[in-house]
C-alpha positions in Angstrom: -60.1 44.7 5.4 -62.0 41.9 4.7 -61.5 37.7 3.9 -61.4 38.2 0.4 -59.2 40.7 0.4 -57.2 38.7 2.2 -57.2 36.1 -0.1 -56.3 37.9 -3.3 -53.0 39.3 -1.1 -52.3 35.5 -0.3 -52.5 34.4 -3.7 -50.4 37.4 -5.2 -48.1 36.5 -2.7 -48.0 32.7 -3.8 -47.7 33.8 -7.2 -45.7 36.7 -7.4 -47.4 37.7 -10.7 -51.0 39.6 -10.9 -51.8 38.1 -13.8 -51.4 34.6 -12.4 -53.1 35.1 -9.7 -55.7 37.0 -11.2 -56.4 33.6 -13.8 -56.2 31.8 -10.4 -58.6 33.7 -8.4 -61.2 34.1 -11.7 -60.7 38.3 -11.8 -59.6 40.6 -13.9 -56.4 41.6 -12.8 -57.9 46.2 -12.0 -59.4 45.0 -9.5 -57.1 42.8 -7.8 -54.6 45.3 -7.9 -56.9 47.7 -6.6 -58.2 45.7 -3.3 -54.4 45.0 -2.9 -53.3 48.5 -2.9 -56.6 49.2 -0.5 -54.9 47.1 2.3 -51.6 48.8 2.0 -53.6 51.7 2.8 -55.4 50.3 5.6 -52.4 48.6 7.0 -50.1 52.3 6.1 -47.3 50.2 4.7 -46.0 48.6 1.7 -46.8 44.7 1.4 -45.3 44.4 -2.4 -42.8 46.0 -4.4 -43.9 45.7 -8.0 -42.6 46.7 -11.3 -43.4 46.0 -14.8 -41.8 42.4 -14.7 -41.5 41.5 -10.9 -43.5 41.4 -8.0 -41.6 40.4 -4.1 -43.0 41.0 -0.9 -41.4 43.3 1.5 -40.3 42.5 4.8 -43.9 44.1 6.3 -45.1 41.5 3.3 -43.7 38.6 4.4 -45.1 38.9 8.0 -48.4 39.9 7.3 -48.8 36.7 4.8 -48.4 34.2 7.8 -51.0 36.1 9.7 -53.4 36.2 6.6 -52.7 32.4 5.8 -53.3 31.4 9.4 -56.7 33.9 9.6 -58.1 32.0 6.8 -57.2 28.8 7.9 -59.3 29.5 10.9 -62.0 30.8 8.4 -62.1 27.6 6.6 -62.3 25.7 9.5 -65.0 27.4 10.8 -67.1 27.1 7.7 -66.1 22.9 8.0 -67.5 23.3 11.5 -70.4 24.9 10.8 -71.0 22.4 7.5 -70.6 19.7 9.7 -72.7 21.0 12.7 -75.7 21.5 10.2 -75.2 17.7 9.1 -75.5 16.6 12.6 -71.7 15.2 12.3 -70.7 17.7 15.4 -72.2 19.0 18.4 -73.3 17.7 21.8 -76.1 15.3 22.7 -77.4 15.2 26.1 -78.8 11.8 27.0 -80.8 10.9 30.1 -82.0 7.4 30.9 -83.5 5.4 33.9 -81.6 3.0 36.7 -82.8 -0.4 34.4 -82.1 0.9 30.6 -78.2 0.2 30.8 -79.3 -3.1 32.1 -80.9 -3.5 28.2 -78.1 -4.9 26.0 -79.3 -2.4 23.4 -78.5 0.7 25.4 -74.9 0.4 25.3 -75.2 -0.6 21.9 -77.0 2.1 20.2 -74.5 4.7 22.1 -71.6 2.9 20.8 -72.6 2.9 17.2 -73.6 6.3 17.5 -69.9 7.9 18.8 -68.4 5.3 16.3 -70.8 6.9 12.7 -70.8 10.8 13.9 -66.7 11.1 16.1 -67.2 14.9 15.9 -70.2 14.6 17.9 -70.0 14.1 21.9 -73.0 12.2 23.5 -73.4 13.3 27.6 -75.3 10.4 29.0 -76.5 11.4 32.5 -79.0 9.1 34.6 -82.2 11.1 35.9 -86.0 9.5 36.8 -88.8 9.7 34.3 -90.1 12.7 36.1 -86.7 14.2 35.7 -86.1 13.8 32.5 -89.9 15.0 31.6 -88.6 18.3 33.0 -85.0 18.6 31.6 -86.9 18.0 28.2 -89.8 20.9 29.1 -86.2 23.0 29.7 -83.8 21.9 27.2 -81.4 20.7 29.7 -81.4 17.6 27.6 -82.1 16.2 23.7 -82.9 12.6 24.2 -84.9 10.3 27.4 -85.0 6.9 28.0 -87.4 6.9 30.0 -89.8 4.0 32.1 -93.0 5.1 32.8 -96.0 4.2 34.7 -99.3 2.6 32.8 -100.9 5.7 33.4 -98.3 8.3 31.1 -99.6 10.2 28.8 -97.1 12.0 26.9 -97.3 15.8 27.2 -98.6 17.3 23.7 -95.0 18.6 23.1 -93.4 15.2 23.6 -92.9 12.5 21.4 -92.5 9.5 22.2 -91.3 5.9 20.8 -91.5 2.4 22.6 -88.5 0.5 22.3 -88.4 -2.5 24.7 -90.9 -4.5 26.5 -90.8 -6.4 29.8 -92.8 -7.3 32.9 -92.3 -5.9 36.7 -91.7 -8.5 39.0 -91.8 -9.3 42.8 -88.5 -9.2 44.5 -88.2 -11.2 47.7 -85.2 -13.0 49.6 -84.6 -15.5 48.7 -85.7 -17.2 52.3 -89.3 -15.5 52.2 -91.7 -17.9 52.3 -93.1 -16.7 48.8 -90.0 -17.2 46.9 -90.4 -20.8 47.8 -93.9 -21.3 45.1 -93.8 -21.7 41.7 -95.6 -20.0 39.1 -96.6 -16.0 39.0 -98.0 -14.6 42.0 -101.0 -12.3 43.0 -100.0 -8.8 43.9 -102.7 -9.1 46.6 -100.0 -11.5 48.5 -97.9 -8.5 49.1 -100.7 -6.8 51.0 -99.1 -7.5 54.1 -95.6 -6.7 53.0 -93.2 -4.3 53.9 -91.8 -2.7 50.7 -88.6 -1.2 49.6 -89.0 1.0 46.7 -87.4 4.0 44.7 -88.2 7.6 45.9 -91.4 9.1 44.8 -89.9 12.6 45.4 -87.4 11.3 42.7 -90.8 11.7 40.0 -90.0 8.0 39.2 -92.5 6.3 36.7 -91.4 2.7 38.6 -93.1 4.1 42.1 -96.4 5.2 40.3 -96.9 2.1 38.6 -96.3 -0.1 41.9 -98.4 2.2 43.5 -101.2 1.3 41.0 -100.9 -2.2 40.8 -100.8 -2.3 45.0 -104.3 0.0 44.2 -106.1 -2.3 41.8 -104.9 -5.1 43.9 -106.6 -3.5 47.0 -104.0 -2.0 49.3 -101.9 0.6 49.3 -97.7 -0.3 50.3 -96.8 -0.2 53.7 -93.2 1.7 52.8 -90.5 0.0 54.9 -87.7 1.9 53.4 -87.0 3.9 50.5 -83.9 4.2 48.0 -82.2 5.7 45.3 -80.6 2.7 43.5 -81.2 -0.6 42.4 -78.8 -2.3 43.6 -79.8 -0.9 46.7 -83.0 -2.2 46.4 -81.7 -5.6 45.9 -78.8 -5.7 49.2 -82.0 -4.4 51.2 -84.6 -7.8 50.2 -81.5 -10.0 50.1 -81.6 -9.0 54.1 -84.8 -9.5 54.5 -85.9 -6.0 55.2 -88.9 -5.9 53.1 -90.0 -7.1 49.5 -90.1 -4.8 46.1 -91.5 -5.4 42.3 -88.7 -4.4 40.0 -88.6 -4.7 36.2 -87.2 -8.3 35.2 -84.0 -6.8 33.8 -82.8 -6.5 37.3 -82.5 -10.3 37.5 -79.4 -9.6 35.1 -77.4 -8.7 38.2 -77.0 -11.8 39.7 -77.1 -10.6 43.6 -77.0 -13.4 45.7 -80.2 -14.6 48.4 -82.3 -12.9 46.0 -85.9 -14.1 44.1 -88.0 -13.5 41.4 -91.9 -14.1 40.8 -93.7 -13.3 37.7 -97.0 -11.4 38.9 -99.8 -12.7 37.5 -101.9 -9.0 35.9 -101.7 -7.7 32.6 -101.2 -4.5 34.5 -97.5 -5.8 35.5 -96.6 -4.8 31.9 -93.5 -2.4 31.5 -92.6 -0.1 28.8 -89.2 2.2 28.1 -89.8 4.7 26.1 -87.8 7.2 23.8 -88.6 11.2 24.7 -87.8 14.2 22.5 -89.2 17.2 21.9 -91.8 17.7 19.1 -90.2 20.8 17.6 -87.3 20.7 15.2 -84.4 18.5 16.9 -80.8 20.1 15.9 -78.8 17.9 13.4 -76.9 15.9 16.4 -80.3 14.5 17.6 -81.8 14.0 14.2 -78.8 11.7 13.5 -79.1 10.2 17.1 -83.0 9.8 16.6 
């Protein structure tokens, strides 16, 4: 037995006449008479009594055309689901970005319009470092990376990459440090002596690497006070005095209180966030995200 059998029964059934359901279906009425009388003998029981001038179904008839209507309702919407998934109108989306990308008022943005065009489709934002989400891209364990570099990526040749948003690290220092105090940008060389408070580096975070290299070029390495995993964290920690940090600018956003900000004064202090995806054919859902 077979969907199109199915659907001549159905049709018959709505019908009650071969021939209109024959004009209906575009057949010739032989064969739809013959598929018909194929399922009876699948199924070992009469579905319609027919004579010259009427056709009814039989009680065995009547039960098997709800069953038939409700398999090819399934049927069709499988095929809609299918149409749709191929249109990138359905599907999942898995989305990784960094601790300061939410912080851009773009972010939010561009997942909002997103859900609101394609409502079939579910986006799974999930936050992860840049060395993270370099990996979860190498795997497949996500579509899409916002991602914040150091100034020394390079993309692997199976990534692409697009820059979306610009902005400058910055030192972070309570707001009673003697530093904050000054005006205009300052010299990463006066943080030499510093102790710092910084994200993990286990954590594969782009932010670490380029802090280390502008504490390098500057001619020192960071004495590490105190690492951790959040921001904000980062923020409560200098507000207390328990060391300094160089953050992206964005973080000024947050407002935490006995907290400053310097401009540093290198080209080098030049941040980047970056869109990652793989190179090889994206699946509808992230062509229409993309």
């Amino acid at each position: 037995m077979d969907f199109r059998q199915l659907r001549y029964f159905v049709t018959v059934a709505e019908e009650l006449s071969f021939s209109a359901a024959a004009r209906r279906l575009h057949v010739s009425q032989p064969p739809l008479s013959t598929q018909i009388k194929a399922m009876e003998e699948e199924l070992g029981t009469k579905l319609l009594n027919r004579n010259n001038r009427n056709v009814e179904l039989t009680a065995a008839g009547s039960l098997f055309l709800e069953e038939a209507r409700r398999a090819l309702a399934h049927l069709d919407r499988a095929g809609e689901v299918v149409r749709l998934a191929s249109q990138g109108e359905t599907g999942e989306i898995h989305i990784a970005f960094t601790a300061s990308v939410p912080m851009f008022e773009a972010f939010p943005g561009i997942v909002q319009r997103f859900c609101a065009r394609h409502p079939g489709a579910r986006a799974d934002l999930i936050h992860m470092s840049t060395g993270q989400q370099l990996r979860a891209l190498a795997d497949k364990s996500i579509d899409v990376g916002f991602l914040r570099p150091s100034i020394l990526f390079c993309p692997p040749p199976d990534i692409r990459t697009i820059e979306l948003w610009n902005d400058r690290l910055m030192a972070v220092l309570s707001a009673a440090h003697p530093l904050a105090a000054e005006a205009g940008p300052l010299a990463v060389a006066q943080l030499a002596q510093e102790a710092f408070i910084l994200f993990p580096r286990g954590l594969g975070c782009g932010l670490f690497e380029h802090v280390s290299v502008l504490a390098s070029r500057a001619g020192f390495a960071p004495h590490l006070r105190q690492e951790a995993r959040e921001g904000a964290t980062i923020l409560g920690l200098v507000a207390a005095g328990m060391g300094v940090s160089i953050l992206p600018e964005t973080y000024a956003k947050t407002g935490i209180p006995g907290v400053a900000y310097r401009p540093i004064n290198t080209p080098d202090a030049a941040s980047r966030v970056l869109l990652a995806c793989r190179l090889d054919e994206p699946s509808p859902v992230v062509a229409r995200f993309l």
